[in-house]
TORFIVO-6961 format. One line per 5 residues: number of its first residue (from 1); for each residue x, y, z of C-alpha. Coordinates in steps of 0.05 Angstrom, whole numbers, always signed. Layout:
% residues N
NUM> X Y Z  ...
% end
This chain:
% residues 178
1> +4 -939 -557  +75 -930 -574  +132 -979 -557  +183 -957 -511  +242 -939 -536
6> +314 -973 -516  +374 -948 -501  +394 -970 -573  +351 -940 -606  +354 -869 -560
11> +430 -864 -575  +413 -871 -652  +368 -806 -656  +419 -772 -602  +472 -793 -659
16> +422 -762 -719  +418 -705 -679  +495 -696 -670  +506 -709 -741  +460 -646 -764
21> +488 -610 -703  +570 -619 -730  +606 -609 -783  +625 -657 -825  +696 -659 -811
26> +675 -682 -735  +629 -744 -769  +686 -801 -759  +699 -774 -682  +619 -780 -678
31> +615 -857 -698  +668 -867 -659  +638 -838 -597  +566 -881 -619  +621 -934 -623
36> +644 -926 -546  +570 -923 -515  +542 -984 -545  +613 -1018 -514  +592 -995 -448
41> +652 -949 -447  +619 -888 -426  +602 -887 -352  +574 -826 -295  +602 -849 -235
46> +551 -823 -163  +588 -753 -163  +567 -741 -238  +631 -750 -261  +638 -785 -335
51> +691 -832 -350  +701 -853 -423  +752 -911 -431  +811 -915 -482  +807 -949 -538
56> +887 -942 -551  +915 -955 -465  +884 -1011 -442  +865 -998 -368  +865 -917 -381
61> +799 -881 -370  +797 -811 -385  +752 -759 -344  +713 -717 -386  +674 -667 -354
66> +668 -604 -401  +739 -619 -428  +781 -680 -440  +853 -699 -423  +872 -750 -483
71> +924 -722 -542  +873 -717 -593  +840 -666 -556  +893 -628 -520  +940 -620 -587
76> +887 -606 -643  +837 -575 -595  +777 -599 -624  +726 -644 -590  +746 -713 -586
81> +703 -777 -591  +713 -782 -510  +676 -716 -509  +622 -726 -565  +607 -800 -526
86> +596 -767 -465  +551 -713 -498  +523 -769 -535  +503 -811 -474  +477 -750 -439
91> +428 -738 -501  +411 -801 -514  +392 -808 -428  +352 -747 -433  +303 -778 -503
96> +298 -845 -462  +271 -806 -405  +223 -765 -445  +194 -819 -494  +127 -849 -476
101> +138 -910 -437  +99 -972 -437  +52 -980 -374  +77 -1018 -322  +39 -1074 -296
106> +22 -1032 -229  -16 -977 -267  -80 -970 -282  -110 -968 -348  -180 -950 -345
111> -225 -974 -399  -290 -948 -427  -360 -984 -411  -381 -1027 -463  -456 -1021 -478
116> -457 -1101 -484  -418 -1146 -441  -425 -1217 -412  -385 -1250 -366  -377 -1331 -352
121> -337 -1374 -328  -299 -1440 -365  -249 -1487 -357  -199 -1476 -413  -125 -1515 -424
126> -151 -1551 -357  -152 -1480 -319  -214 -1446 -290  -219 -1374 -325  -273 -1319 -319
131> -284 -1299 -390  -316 -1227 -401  -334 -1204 -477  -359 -1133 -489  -383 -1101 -553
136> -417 -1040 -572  -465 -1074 -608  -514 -1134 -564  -519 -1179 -632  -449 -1178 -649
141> -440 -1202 -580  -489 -1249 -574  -450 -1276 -638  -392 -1284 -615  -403 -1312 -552
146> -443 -1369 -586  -379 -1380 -631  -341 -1377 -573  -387 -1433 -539  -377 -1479 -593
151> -300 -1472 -596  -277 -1547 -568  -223 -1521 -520  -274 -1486 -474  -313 -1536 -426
156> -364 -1525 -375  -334 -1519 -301  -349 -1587 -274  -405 -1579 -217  -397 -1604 -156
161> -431 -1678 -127  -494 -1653 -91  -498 -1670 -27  -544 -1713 +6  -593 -1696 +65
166> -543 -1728 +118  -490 -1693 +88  -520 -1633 +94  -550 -1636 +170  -478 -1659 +183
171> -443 -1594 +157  -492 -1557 +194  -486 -1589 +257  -408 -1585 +258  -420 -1508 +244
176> -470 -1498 +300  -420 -1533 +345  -466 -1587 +368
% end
């Protein structure tokens, strides 16, 4: 099963994709932009708006929604690293939602029928556990779950006192209501 990917890890293959995508030239803006998502500076507010915050004006946040308002952009008319972070956390949001994700601990993960199983239950670290083995093969099994028997950590469930003939018509008498 794969491992789910982060956020990270998303934004790095949404910044190898960039980098094939751009010329050279626009490679420093692109770290840059990396540079502003992992700080968190690159937010979608609940309209859809993006909001990528300066790194040169403290306190300034710059929309960016198909074009941005910062000097870079406006006099040299080329994308700026507020634009490529947006684009950048957009592609990086869309490979986190496509990768394979772990399963949650609500799903259900069926699993075949093993030929062989055996089930028991043991007392192990001081805990009552019901201990199931399965195995295509009844040998190998039986094999294992003799090693497993021996192991020193796994004790028989201590049985319960029986209880004597008085005890017994007593329980029964209580439960009869008499």
């Amino acid at each position: 099963m794969a491992t789910p990917l982060t956020f990270t890890q998303a934004l790095e293959r949404a910044a190898e994709f960039a980098r094939h995508q751009t010329p050279a030239a626009a490679h420093e803006r692109l770290s840059a932009a990396v540079a502003l998502v992992k700080e968190g500076a690159v937010v979608q507010d609940d309209q859809g708006h993006w909001e990528v915050r300066s790194t040169s004006e403290p306190g300034k946040t710059y929309s960016v929604n198909g074009s941005c308002p910062c000097p870079d952009s406006q006099y040299r008319g080329v994308p700026c690293k507020h634009r490529y972070a947006v684009r950048l956390a957009k592609l990086a949001s869309t490979i986190l939602a496509e990768a394979p994700q772990a399963p949650k601990l609500t799903d259900s993960v069926s699993l075949p029928e093993a030929p062989s199983s055996v089930n028991f239950k043991a007392m192990i670290g001081g805990f009552e556990a019901q201990v199931t083995l399965r195995d295509t093969d009844e040998s190998r099994l039986l094999a294992r779950l003799q090693s497993l028997l021996k192991d020193p950590r796994i004790q028989p469930i201590p049985m319960a006192a029986p209880r004597s003939q008085g005890q017994q018509w007593k329980q029964r008498r209580a439960y009869q209501g008499a």
